[in-house]
C-alpha positions, -999 to +999 in steps of 0.1 A: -098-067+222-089-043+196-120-022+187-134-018+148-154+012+140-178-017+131-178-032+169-187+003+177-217+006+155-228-025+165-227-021+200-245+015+196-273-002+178-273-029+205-278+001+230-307+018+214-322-017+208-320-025+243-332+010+253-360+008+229-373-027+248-372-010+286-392+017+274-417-006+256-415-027+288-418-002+311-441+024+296-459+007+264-437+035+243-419+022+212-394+053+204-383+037+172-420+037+157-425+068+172-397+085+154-397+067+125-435+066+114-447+036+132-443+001+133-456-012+097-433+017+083-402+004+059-382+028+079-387+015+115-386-020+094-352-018+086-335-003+118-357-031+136-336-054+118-304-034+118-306-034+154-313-073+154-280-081+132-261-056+152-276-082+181-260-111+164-231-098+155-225-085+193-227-126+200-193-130+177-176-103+200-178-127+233-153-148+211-129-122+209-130-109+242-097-120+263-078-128+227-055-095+229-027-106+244-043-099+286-058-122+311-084-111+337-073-085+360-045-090+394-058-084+424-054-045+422-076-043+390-044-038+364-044-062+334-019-090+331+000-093+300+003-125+282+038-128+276 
């Protein structure tokens, strides 16, 4: 799968999403309202939903995974070239 710089944004959003929900599920501590002036403010607001697009778009990369040209890996690990 040949990487965008737009994948990568995604996914780094996805990260900090996902980090965001274990600390809320572990400690009760939201870090995005906490940084960004609580829930009900417009900032938090809109990298709540950045992050949940990101989310969505991350679902589009499954389709593209294994579409480059290798299938899964031989028995030591190395990829196997399509040719």
């Amino acid at each position: 799968m040949r990487s965008r710089p737009f994948d990568w944004t995604a996914l780094t959003l996805v990260i900090i999403g996902a980090i965001n929900w274990g600390l809320v599920g572990l400690f009760k501590f939201d870090l995005i309202a906490t940084l960004f002036g609580g829930m009900e403010s417009w900032l938090s607001r809109i990298i709540y939903v950045l992050i949940g697009l990101a989310g969505l778009y991350c679902l589009s990369l499954f389709g593209k995974m294994g579409h480059d040209g290798y299938h899964s890996p031989d028995q030591y690990g190395n990829p196997v070239r399509n040719e």
